[in-house]
C-alpha positions in Angstrom: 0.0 0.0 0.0 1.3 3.7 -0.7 1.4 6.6 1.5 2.2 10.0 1.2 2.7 11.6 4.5 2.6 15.1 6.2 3.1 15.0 9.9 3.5 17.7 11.9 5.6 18.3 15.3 6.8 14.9 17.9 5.0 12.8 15.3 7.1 13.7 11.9 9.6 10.5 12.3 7.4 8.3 14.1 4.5 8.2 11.8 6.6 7.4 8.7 8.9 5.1 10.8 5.7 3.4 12.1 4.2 3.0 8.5 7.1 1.7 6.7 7.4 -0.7 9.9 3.8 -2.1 8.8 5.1 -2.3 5.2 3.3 0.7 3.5 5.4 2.1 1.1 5.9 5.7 1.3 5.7 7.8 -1.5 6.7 12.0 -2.3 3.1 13.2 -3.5 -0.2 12.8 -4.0 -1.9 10.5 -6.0 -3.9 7.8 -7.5 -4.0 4.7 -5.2 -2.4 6.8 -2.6 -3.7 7.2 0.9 -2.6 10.9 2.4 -1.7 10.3 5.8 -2.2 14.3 7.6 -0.7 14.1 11.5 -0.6 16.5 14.6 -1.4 17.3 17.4 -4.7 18.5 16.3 -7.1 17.3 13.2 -6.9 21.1 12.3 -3.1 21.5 12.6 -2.8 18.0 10.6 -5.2 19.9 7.7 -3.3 23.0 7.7 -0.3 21.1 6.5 -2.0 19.1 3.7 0.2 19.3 0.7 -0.7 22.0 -2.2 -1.1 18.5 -4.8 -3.8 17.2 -2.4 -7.4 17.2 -4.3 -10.3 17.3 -1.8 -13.2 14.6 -2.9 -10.8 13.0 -5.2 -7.1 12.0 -3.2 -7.9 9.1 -0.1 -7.7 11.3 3.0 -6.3 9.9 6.8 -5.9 12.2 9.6 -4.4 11.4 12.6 -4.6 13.4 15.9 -4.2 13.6 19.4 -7.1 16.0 20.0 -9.9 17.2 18.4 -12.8 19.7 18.2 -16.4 19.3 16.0 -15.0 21.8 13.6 -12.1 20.1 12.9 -13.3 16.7 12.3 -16.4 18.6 10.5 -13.9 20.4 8.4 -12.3 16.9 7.6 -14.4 15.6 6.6 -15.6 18.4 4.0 -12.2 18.0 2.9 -12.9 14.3 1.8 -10.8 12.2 5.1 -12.8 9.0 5.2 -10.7 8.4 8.6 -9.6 10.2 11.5 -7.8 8.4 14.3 -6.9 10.1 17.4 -4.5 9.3 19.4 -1.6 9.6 16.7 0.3 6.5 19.2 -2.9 4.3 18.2 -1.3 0.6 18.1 0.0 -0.3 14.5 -2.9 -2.9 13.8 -5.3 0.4 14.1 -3.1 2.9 12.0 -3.0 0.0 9.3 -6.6 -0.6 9.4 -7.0 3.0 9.1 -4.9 3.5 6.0 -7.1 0.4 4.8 -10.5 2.5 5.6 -9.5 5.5 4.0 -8.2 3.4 0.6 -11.9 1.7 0.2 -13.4 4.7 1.8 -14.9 3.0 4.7 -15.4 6.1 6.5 -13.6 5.6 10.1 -14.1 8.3 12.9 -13.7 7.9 16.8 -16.9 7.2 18.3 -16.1 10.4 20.7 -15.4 12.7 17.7 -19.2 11.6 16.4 -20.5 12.4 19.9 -19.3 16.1 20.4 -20.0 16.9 16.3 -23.0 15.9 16.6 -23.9 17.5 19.9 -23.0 20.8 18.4 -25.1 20.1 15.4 -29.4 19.6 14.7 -28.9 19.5 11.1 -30.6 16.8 9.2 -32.6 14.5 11.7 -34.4 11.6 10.0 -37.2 9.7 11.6 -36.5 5.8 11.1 -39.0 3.0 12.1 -37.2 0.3 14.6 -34.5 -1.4 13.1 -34.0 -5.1 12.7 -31.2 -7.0 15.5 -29.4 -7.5 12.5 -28.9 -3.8 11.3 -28.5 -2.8 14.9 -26.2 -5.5 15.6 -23.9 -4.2 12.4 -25.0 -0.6 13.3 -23.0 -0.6 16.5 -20.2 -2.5 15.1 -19.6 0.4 12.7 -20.0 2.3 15.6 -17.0 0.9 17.1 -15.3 1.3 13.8 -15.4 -2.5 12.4 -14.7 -3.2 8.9 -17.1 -5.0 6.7 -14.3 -8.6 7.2 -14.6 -8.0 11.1 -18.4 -7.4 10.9 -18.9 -10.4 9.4 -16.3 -12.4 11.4 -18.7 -11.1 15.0 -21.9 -11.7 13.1 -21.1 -15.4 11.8 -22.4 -14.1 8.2 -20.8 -12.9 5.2 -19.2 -10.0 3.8 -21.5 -9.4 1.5 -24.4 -10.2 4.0 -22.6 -7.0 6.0 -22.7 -4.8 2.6 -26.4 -5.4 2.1 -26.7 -4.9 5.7 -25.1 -1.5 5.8 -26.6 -1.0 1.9 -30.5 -1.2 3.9 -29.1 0.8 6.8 -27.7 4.3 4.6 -31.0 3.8 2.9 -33.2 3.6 5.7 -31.4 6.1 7.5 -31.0 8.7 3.9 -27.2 8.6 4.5 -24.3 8.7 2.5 -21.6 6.9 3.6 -20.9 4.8 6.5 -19.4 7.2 8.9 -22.8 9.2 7.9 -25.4 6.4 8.6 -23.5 6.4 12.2 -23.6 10.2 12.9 -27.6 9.5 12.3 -27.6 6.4 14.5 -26.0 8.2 17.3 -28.5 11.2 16.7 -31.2 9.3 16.8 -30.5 7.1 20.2 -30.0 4.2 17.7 -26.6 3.1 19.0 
């Protein structure tokens, strides 16, 4: 897998040191098939040192921190991150998984960065009947930030059991993504 990173402050050699040790390959910009790996001490510090080649919506966005605020992770996301990990010293099994997340697009946020974005923000309730034991089941996994493989793996079912799973849920819910249909569960008391 390839990397491009941009860390910021204590983190600048342990990051990369800590990637290559999980056998990313780093790479000097930008580009397709590239995850951008963005760390600091803050989510906005990491963003304010996103390379000038970086193309919001279109370039695989991680961002690791050590803190965060609503409008930072907010403002991550508008930029495209389908992760954010905080802390930056998350073990190497969860910075791996998180380059993996932001590759496919998984959409990975810390359950406590959901809770105080969405406590600062009414936007866009949805009213949702009861949902099956099923779609809460794989509702709270995503919660906890599961991939589809480990999903299925606590659920006994299939991966693509999980995908139509998570397919009824953004639909039911009028979500995007993943990391959207979340924000609504939590919202809503659903999780």
């Amino acid at each position: 897998m390839r990397v491009h990173v941009t860390a910021v402050g204590p983190v600048a050699r342990d990051v990369p040191a800590r990637l290559r040790e999980a056998g990313m390959v780093l790479v000097d910009a930008p580009g397709p098939d590239v995850v951008v790996v963005l760390a600091a001490k803050s989510v906005d510090e990491a963003l304010d040192a996103c390379p000038a080649e970086f193309r919001p919506g279109v370039d695989r966005l991680l961002v690791l921190a050590d803190s965060f605020d609503p409008s930072g992770v907010l403002r991550a996301v508008r930029m495209g991150a389908s992760a954010v990990l905080c802390p930056v010293a998350s073990p190497l099994s969860r910075l791996v998984a998180g380059v993996h997340s932001a590759l496919h697009g998984d959409g990975v946020v810390p359950y406590q960065a959901l809770v105080r974005l969405l406590g600062r923000s009414g936007e866009g309730v949805v009213q949702v009947e009861a949902l099956t034991a099923k779609q809460t089941a794989v509702l709270q996994l995503m919660a906890d930030g599961l991939g589809n493989s480990a999903i299925a793996a606590a659920l006994a079912c299939s991966e693509h059991t999980v995908k139509n799973v998570i397919y009824e849920l953004t639909a039911r819910l009028r979500a995007r993504n993943r990391a959207h249909a979340v924000a609504h569960a939590v919202r809503l008391g659903l999780v």
